[in-house]
N, C-alpha and C positions, 0 to 999 in steps of 0.2 A: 691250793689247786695248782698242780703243774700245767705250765703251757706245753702245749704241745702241735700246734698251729706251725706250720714251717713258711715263715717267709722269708724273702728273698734267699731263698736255697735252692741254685742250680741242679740240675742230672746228674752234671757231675761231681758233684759235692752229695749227692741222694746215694752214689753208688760207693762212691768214698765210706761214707758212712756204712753202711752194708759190707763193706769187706771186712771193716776193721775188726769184728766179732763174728767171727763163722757159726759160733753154735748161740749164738743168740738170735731167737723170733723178730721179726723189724714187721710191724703191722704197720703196712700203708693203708691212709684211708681217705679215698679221693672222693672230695664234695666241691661243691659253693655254696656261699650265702644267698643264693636267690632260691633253691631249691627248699621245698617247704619242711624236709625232714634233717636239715642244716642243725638246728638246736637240738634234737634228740640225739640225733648221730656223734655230736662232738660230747653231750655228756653221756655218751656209751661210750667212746674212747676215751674217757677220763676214768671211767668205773674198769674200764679195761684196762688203764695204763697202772691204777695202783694196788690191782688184783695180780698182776703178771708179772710176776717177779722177775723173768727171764725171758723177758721181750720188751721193745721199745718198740714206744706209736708214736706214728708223724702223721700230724693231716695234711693235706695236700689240697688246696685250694684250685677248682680248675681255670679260675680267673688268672692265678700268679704260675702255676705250673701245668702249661701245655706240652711240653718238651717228656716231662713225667709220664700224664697222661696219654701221650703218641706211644713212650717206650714201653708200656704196661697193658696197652690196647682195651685202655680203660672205654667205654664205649654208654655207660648207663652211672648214673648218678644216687645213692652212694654206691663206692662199690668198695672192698676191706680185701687186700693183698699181704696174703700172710709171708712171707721171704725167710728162708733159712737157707746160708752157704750160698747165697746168690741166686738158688733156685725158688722159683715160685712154688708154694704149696697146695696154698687153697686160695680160690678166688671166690670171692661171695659179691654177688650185686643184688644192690635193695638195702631196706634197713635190714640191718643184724642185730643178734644181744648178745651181751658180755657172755652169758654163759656157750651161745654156738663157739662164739670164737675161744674161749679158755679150754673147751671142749676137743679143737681144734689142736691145741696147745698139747695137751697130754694122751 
């Protein structure tokens, strides 16, 4: 099981990342562990991260990454930020499943 939890990773180091592959999917998915749907959510981004051959998922903890959450007007708990070439695509708040977001994808 890949990790895919991002800690101690800056904005700027979020954005860094994001440029380096223009035509690759970056599926942001900003939660916390206090929130009740925390366990579902992180293993739908695991069945999403080894389904997606042609996108990377980071979770984004709203505990560790406020800075994140301000830049992306995250606002509701989970919410899935699909990013290609820097642009935002699809914003989903609430749970999602693997198949909306793959669906998303192609």
């Amino acid at each position: 099981m890949t990790d895919l939890k991002a800690e101690n990773i800056t904005q700027n180091l979020i954005t860094n990342v994001l440029s380096k592959d223009m035509d690759k999917y970056f599926i942001l998915i900003f939660t916390a562990d206090w929130i009740s749907q925390s366990t579902i959510v992180e293993t739908i981004a695991q069945k999403i991260a080894n389904a997606a051959t042609k996108a990377q998922v980071i979770i984004l903890d709203a505990n560790d990454h406020e800075e994140a959450f301000l830049e992306y007007n995250v606002t509701n708990l989970p919410t899935c930020i699909i990013i290609q070439k820097l642009e935002i695509l699809h914003k989903i708040e609430g749970v999602f499943s693997k198949k909306v977001i793959l669906d998303l994808l192609n």
